[in-house]
C-alpha positions as CSV (number, residue, x, y, z in Angstrom):
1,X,0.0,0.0,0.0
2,X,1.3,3.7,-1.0
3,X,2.1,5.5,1.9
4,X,-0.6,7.9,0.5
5,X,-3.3,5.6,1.1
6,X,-2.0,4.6,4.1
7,X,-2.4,8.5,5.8
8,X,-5.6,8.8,4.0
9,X,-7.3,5.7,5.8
10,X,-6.0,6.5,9.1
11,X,-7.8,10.1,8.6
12,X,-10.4,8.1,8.2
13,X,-10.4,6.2,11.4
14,X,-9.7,8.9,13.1
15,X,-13.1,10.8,12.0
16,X,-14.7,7.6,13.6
17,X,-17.6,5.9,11.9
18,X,-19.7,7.4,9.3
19,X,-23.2,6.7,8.1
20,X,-23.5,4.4,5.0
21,X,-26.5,6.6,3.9
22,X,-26.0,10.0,3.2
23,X,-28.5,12.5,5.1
24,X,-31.2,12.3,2.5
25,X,-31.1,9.1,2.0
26,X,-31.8,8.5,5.8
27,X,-34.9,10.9,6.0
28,X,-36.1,9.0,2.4
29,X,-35.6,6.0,4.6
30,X,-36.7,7.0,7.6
31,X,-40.0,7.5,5.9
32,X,-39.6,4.7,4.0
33,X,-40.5,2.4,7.2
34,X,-42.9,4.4,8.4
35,X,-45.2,3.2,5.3
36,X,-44.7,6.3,3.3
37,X,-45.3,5.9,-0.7
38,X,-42.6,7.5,-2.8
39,X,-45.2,10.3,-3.6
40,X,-45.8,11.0,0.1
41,X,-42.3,11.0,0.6
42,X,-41.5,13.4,-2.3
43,X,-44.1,15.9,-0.9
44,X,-42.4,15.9,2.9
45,X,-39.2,16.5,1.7
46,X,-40.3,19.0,-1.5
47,X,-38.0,16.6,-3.6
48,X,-39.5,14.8,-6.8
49,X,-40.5,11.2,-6.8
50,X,-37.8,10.5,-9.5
51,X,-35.0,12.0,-6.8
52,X,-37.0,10.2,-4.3
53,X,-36.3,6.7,-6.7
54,X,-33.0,7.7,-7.0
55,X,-32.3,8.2,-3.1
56,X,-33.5,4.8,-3.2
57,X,-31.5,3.3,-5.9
58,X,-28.4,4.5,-5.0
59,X,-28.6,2.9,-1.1
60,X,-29.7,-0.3,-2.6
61,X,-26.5,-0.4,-5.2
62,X,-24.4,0.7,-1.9
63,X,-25.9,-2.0,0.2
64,X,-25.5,-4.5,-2.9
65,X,-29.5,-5.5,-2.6
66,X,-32.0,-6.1,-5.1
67,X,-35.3,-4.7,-3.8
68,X,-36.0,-1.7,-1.0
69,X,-37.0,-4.6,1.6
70,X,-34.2,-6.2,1.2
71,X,-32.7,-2.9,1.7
72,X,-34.6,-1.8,4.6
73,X,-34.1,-5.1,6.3
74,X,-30.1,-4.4,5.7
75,X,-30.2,-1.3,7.3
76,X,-31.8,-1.9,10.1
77,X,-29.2,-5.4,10.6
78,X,-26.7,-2.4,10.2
79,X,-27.9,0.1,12.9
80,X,-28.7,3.1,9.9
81,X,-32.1,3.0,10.7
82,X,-34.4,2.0,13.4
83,X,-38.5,0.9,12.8
């Protein structure tokens, strides 16, 4: 490993853990498991349901899952969100 690398992942241990989700993500998530349809969702958070799909999207290709339970059930395994 380049020395490079090396100082650049101890800076990141040293931040300490970080969310897998970004903050959007997490509030599309949050109201993810609290029922909310992606046009409900769009509306709290004055975001379109496309951005809403892509918020989505872009967890489940993080998380490596197919579907948004699997995703959900992932998350909450992980501690990222809570029902």
């Amino acid at each position: 490993m380049a020395w490079i690398e090396r100082v650049t992942r101890l800076k990141d241990l040293e931040r300490g853990p970080r969310s897998l989700l970004t903050k959007r993500e997490k509030e599309v998530f949050d109201l993810l498991v609290q029922d909310k349809t992606t046009k409900e969702i769009a509306g709290q958070l004055y975001i379109s349901e496309k951005t809403v799909r892509n918020h989505i999207s872009n967890a489940m290709q993080k998380l490596g899952v197919k579907g948004r339970s699997q995703a959900v059930i992932e998350l909450i395994r992980l501690g990222e969100i809570q029902i």
